[in-house]
C-alpha positions in Angstrom: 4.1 30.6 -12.8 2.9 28.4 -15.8 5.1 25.1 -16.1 6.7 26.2 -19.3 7.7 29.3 -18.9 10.8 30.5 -17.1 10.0 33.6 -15.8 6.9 35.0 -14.2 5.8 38.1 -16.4 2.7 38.5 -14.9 2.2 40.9 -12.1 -0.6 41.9 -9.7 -2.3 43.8 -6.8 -4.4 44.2 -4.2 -5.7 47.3 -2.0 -8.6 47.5 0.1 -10.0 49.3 3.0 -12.8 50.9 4.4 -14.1 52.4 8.2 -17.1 51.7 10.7 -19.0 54.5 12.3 -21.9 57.2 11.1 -19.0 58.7 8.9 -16.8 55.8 7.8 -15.1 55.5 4.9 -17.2 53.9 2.3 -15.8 50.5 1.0 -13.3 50.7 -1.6 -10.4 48.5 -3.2 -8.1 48.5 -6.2 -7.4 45.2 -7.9 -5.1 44.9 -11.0 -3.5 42.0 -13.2 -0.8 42.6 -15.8 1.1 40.3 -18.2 4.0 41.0 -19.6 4.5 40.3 -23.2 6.9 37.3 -23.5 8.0 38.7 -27.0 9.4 42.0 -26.0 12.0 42.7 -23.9 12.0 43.7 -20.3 8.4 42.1 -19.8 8.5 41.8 -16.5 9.9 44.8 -15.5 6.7 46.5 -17.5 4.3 44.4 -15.9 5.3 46.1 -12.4 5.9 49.6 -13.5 2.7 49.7 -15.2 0.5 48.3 -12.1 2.6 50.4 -9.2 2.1 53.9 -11.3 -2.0 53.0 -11.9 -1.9 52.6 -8.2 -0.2 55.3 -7.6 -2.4 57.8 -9.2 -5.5 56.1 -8.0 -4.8 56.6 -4.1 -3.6 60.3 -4.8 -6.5 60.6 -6.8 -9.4 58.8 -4.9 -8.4 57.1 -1.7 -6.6 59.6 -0.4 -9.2 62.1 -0.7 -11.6 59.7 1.4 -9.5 61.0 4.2 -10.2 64.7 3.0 -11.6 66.8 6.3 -13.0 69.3 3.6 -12.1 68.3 0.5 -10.7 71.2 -1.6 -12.0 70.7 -4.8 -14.1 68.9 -6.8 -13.2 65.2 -7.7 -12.7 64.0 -11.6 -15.4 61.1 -12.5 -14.1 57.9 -12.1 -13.6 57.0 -15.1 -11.2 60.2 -16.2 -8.9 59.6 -13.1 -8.6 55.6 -14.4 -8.2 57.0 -17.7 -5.2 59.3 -16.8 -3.6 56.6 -14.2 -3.4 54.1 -17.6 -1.9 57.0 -19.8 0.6 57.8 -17.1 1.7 54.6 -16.6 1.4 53.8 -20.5 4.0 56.7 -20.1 5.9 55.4 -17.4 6.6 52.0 -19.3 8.3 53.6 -22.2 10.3 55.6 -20.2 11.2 52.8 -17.7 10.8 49.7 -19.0 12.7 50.3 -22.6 11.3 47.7 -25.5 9.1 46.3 -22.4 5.3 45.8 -23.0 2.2 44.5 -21.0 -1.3 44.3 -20.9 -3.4 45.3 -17.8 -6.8 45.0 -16.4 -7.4 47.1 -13.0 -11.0 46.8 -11.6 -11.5 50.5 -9.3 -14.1 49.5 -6.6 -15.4 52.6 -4.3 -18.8 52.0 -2.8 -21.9 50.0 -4.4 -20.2 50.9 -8.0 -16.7 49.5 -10.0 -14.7 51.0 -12.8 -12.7 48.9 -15.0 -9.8 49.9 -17.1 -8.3 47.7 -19.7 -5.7 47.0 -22.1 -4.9 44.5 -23.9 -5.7 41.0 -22.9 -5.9 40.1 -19.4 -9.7 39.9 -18.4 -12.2 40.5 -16.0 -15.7 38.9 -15.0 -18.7 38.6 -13.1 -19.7 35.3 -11.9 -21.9 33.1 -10.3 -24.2 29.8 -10.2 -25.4 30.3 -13.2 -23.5 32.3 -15.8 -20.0 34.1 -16.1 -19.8 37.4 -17.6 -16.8 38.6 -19.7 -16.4 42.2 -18.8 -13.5 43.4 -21.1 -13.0 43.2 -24.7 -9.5 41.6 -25.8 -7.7 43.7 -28.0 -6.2 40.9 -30.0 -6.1 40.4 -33.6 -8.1 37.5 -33.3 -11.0 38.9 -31.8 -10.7 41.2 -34.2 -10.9 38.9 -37.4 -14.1 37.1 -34.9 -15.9 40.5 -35.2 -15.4 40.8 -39.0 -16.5 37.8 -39.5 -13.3 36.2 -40.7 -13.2 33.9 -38.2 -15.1 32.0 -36.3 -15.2 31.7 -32.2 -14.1 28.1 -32.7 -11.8 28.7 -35.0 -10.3 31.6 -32.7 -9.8 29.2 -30.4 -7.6 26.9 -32.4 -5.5 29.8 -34.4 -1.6 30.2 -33.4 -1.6 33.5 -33.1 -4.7 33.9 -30.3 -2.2 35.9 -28.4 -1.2 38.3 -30.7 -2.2 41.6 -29.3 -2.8 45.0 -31.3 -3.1 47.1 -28.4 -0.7 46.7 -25.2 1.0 49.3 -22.6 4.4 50.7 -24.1 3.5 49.2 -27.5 2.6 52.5 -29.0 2.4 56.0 -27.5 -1.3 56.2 -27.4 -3.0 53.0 -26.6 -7.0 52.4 -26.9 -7.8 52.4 -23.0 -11.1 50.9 -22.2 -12.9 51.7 -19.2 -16.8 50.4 -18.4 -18.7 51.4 -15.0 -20.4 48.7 -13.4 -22.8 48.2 -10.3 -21.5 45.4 -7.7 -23.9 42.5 -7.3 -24.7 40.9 -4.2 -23.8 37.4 -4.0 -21.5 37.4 -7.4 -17.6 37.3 -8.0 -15.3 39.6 -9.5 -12.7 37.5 -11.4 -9.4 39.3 -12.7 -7.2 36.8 -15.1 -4.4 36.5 -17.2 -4.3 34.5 -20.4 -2.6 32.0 -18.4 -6.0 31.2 -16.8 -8.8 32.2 -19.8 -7.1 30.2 -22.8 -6.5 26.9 -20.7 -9.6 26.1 -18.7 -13.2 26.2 -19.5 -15.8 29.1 -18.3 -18.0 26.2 -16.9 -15.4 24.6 -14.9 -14.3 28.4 -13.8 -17.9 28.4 -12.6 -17.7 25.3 -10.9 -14.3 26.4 -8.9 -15.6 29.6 -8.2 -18.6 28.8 -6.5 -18.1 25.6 -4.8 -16.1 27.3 -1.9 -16.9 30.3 0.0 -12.7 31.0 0.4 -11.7 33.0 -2.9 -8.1 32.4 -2.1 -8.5 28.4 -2.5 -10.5 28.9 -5.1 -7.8 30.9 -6.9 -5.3 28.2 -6.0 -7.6 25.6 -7.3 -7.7 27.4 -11.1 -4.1 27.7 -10.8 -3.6 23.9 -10.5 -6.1 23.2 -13.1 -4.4 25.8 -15.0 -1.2 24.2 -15.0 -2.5 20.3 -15.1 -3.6 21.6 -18.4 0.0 22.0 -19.2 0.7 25.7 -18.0 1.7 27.3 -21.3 1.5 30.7 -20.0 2.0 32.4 -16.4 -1.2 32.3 -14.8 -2.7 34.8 -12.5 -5.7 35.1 -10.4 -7.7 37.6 -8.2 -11.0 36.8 -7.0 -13.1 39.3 -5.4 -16.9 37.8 -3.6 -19.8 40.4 -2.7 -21.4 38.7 0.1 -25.5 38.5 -0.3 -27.1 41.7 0.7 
């Protein structure tokens, strides 16, 4: 929890598995972040909802069928199933969670590949030694004045209202759902953040935590801290993900 706020919106979750033998179960995982918006009312509650129907969907949808004998049908792609699990839960927030909104970020891993779904703010990235790669697009009204041209990246950074989302779960009926495939690299991280983490502390010291230690879960706590020493403004959240060197 971020040292100014009173109550943890943020919400998050972690599934993995996977098998041994000639016919094993191939790798696979779901990781999701959520953050509920501070200005609307039941945040936290939204947060939850949206993250436990996402997952919900996903292991009827795909897990699940990993343990298929003979599967019956065909599967959906990937990126329809994550597609329908953030409508349904976009669903399941207005239903549930009455005047609640959130964002979320949930990063599908089955195999060698990943699909991402997004809305809103929360983030996910690749990194490693040298570079960290932003692989969402915030859908804040920022950003969007950045890509007109309105304002600039370092003015961005300095505007008031840098958290001001257009696009959230249970903020309209029909939100913009993102969703990007990408191929797992060996030897990288998959980062999953709120705000609480992004807005506060610098990509290259991200970098620098990240890869100093080969234990994600002290390098999450180490962010954290930072995080907060920076004055934790926001809730802050972290899931780190490493894919060993081939």
């Amino acid at each position: 929890m971020g040292l100014e706020r009173s109550q943890d919106d943020d919400s998050s979750l972690i599934l993995t598995g996977g098998s041994n033998g000639d016919k094993g179960l191939p790798d696979f995982g779901l990781f999701c972040v959520a953050d509920g918006l501070g200005g609307y009312e039941h945040g936290h509650l939204a947060s939850t909802i949206a993250i436990r129907t996402v997952a919900r969907i996903l292991m009827e949808g795909v897990f699940l069928r990993l343990l298929e004998i003979e599967p019956r049908d065909e599967a959906p792609p990937l990126d329809e199933l994550v597609s329908n699990a953030f409508e349904s839960a976009n669903h399941a927030v207005f239903e549930l969670a009455e005047g609640g909104a959130t964002t979320l970020t949930a990063a599908l891993m089955l195999d060698d590949k990943i699909v991402i779904g997004h809305v809103g703010d929360t983030r996910a990235y690749f990194i490693n030694r040298e570079k960290i790669e932003v692989l969402t697009h915030d859908h804040s009204l920022v950003q969007r004045l950045v890509e007109s041209g309105t304002l600039s990246e370092e003015e961005a950074q300095e505007s008031p209202h840098r958290s001001v989302l257009w696009n959230a779960m249970g903020k309209t009926e029909d939100p913009r759902v993102d969703v990007s495939y990408h191929a797992i690299i060996p030897n990288t991280y998959l980062m999953l953040c709120s705000d609480g983490l992004w807005d506060v502390v610098e990509e290259e010291e991200i970098i620098q935590t990240v890869t100093k230690t080969s234990n994600p879960q002290v390098a999450c706590d180490m962010l954290v801290r930072t995080a907060n020493d920076a004055g934790g403004p926001d809730n802050v959240t972290v899931i780190l993900i490493r894919f060993p060197a081939a």
